[in-house]
N, C-alpha and C positions, 0 to 999 in steps of 0.2 A: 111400369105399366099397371094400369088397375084390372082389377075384376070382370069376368065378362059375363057374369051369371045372366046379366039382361040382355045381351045380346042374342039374335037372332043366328037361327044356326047356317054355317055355306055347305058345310059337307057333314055328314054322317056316317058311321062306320057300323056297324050292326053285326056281331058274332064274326067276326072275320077270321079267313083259314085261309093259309096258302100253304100247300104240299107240294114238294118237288119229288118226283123219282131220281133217286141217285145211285141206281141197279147200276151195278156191271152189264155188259151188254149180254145178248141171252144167250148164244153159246156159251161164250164162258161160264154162266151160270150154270147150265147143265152140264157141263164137262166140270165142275168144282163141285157143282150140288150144293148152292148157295141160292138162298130167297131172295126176292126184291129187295132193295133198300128204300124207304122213304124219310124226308127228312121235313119234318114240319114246320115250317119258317117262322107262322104267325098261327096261333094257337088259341081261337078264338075269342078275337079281343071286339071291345067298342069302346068309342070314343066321337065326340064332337067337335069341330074348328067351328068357333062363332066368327060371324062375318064381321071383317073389321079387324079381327083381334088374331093373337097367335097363339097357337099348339105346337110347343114342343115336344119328343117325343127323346128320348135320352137314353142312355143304357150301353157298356160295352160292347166290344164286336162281337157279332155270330148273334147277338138277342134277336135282331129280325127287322131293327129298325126303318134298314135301306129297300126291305122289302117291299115295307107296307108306304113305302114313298111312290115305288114303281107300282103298285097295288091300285091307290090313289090316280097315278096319270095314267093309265092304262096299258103301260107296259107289260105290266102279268097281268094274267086272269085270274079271279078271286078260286079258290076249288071250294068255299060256301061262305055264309053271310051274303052282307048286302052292303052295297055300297049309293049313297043317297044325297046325290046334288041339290042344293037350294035353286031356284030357277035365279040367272042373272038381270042383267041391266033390261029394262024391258019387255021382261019374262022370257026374252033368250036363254036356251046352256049356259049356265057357270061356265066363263073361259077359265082354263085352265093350262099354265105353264109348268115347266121343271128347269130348275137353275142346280145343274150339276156340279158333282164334290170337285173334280179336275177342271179348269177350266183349260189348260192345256189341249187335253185329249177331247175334250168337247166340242174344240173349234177345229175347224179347217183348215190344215198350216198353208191350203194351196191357194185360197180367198183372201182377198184383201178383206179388210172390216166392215168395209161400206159392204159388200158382197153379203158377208155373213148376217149381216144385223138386217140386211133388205131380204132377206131369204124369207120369212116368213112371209112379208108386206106382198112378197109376189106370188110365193107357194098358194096363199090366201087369198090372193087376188083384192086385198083390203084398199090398197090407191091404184088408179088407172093409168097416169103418166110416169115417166121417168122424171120426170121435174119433181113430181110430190112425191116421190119415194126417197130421192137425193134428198128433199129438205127434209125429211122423218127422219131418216138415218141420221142427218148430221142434230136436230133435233135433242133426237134420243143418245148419242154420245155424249152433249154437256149437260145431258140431264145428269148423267153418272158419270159428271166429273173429268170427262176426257173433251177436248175440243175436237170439233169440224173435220181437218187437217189430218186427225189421227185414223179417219177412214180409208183416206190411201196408202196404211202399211200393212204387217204382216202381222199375225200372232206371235211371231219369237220377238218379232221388234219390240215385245212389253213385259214388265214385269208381271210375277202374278196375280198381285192385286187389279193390276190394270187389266189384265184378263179375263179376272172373272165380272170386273163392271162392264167388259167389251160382252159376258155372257151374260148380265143382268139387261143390259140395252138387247140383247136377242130375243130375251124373253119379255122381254114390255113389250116388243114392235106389235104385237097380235093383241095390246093391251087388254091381257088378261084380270079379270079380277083375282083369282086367287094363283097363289104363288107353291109350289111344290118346293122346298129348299133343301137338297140331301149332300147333310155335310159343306157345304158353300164356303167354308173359310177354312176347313180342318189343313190344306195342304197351303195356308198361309202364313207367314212372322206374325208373331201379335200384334206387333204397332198394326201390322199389313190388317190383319182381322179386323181389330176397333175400327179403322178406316171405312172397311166395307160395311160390317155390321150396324156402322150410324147412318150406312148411305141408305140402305137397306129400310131402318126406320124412318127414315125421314122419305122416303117413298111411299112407303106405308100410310104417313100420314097425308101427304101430299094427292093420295091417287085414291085412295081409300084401300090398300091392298088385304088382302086375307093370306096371314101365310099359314104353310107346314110346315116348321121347322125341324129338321135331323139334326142329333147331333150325340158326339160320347163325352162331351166337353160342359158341365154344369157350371160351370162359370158367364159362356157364353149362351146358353141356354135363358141364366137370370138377366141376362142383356136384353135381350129380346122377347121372350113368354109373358102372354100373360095368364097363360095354364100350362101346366108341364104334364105330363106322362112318362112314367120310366119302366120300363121294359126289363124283363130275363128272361132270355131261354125262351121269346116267342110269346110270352103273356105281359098283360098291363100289371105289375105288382102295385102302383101308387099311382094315384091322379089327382089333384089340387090345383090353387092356383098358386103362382109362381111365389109371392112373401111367405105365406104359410108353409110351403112346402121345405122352404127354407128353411123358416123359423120353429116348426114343430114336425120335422117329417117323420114318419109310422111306422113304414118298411123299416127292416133291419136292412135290403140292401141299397134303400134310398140313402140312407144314413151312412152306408160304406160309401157310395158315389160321392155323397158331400166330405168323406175325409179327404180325398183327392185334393180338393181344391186348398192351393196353397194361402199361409193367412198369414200376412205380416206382423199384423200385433203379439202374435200366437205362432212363433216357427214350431215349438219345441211342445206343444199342445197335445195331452192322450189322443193316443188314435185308438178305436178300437181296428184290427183287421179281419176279415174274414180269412178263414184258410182254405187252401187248396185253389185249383183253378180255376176256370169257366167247361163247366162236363159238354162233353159233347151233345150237340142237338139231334144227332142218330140216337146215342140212348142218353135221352135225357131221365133225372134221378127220378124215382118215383114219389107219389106227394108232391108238397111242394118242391120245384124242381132246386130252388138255393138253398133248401137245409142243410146239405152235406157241407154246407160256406156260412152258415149261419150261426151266428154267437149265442142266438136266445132260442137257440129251437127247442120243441118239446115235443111229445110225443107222437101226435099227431100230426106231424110236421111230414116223416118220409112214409103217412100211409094216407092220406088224405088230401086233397087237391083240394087248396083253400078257396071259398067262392069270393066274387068281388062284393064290398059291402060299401054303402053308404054313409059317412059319417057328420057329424054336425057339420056347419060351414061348407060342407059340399063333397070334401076330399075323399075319394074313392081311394082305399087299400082291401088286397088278397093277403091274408096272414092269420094265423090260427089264432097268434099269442095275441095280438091287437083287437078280433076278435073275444077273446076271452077276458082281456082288459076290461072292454067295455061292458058287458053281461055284468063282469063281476062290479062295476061301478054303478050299472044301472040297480042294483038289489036292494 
């Protein structure tokens, strides 16, 4: 995918914070004589999805990512920042879907498909007849690859793949412009994944879609992004777009994530690793929160909270030493 520097933006993110309370409940607290607990999901980040184009958001579990998915569809309430629709088709609302991680648990074992997939078309009141909702439905199944026929079964009657394109036709029926995607293929076989993930693009290109891509998977991430964001502990550490980020990424933990990804040319390739394991998001470390996992850290590292910086070509990183890189280059 290319560059999306020219694109116009669909959604906006501005300082963003979500705090959950995760107290025990209050007796117990005062019979223990224990404080509230809060636990900050998303640790005031910002980022843009240009219209058209994709933002992935990357990072192992607990970082926050699935948060700021539900964040976006309005699942949770933001507890600050701002959250900032481009106006859609006509100067209507941005429509706005989510195409969930399970597509199992996300459908109705008790609905036939045709049920499921017509559920928005009549929640929405978007066609008037039973005739134009039957021909949408069956429509939108071979849009994603499934025939007509396959709306008179059940959800167990299919594989996974085919489930979650049964959850992809759910989410077009209200044809949204932009797409919420959290985790959408992490619970499938790879052949199964490439399947969906071209379907996916070629939707994209076909419909003009805007996605939000989730994901802890960099491989799949370079599949589909044409900007990435990678996430720890709740903050953006790196932002680029998806070749550079590849090609020269900044973060020390963007550069642990792309050891993951396996390389056939290169099985037996240095890795650098970080040590220890992901700190908990109740107390997260002081400073930069991945120093105590960090190869290159220095001083500054577990007293100072790196801010986000601007760098040539566009790529946002938070990092002291990357920081100090460049100062000391610019001299």
């Amino acid at each position: 995918m290319t560059g999306t520097g020219q694109k116009k933006p669909a959604f906006t993110a501005e300082r963003l914070v979500k705090t959950f309370d995760v107290s025990a409940p209050w007796l117990s607290r005062v019979i223990e004589r224990k404080p509230r607990q809060l636990l900050q999901a998303v640790n005031d980040i910002s980022f843009t999805v240009p219209a058209g184009g994709c933002l992935s958001i990357v990072g192992e579990s607990g970082c926050g990512k699935s948060t700021v998915a539900r964040l976006v569809t309005g699942l949770h309430r933001p507890s600050g920042g701002e959250l900032r629709f481009a106006p859609g088709r006509n100067g209507a609302p941005l429509s706005v879907q989510m195409i969930f991680q399970d597509p199992y648990a996300s459908l109705n074992p008790r609905w036939r498909v045709k049920n499921i997939v017509a559920e928005p078309l009549r929640e929405m009141k978007l066609l008037k007849t039973s005739v134009e909702i039957t021909e949408r439905v069956e429509e939108l199944l071979e849009t994603v690859g499934l025939s007509a026929s396959d709306g008179e079964k059940y959800p167990h009657e299919f594989s996974g793949g085919q489930r979650q394109r049964i959850s992809i036709a759910r989410a077009l029926a209200s044809e949204p412009e932009f797409l919420v995607c959290d985790e959408p293929t992490s619970a499938l076989d790879v052949s199964v994944q490439a399947q969906v993930l071209n379907l996916m693009r070629k939707l994209q290109d076909e419909l003009g879609l805007t996605y939000l891509f989730i994901s802890h998977d960099m491989s799949v991430v370079r599949h589909m992004s044409d900007r990435i964001a990678v996430m720890y502990l709740g903050r953006i550490v790196e932002e680029g777009d998806t070749e550079e980020l590849f090609a020269n990424p900044r973060h020390p933990y963007t550069r642990l994530l792309l050891q993951t990804i396996p390389n056939v040319q290169q099985p037996n390739r240095d890795r650098v690793v970080g040590g220890g394991e992901v700190p908990s998001p109740l107390k997260p470390p002081s400073g930069c929160t991945f120093h105590p996992r960090c190869p290159v850290a220095i001083g500054r590292c577990s007293a100072e909270v790196p801010e986000v910086r601007t760098l040539s070509g566009g790529t946002r990183v938070a990092c002291h030493l990357v920081e100090e890189q460049v100062a000391h280059a610019a001299r």
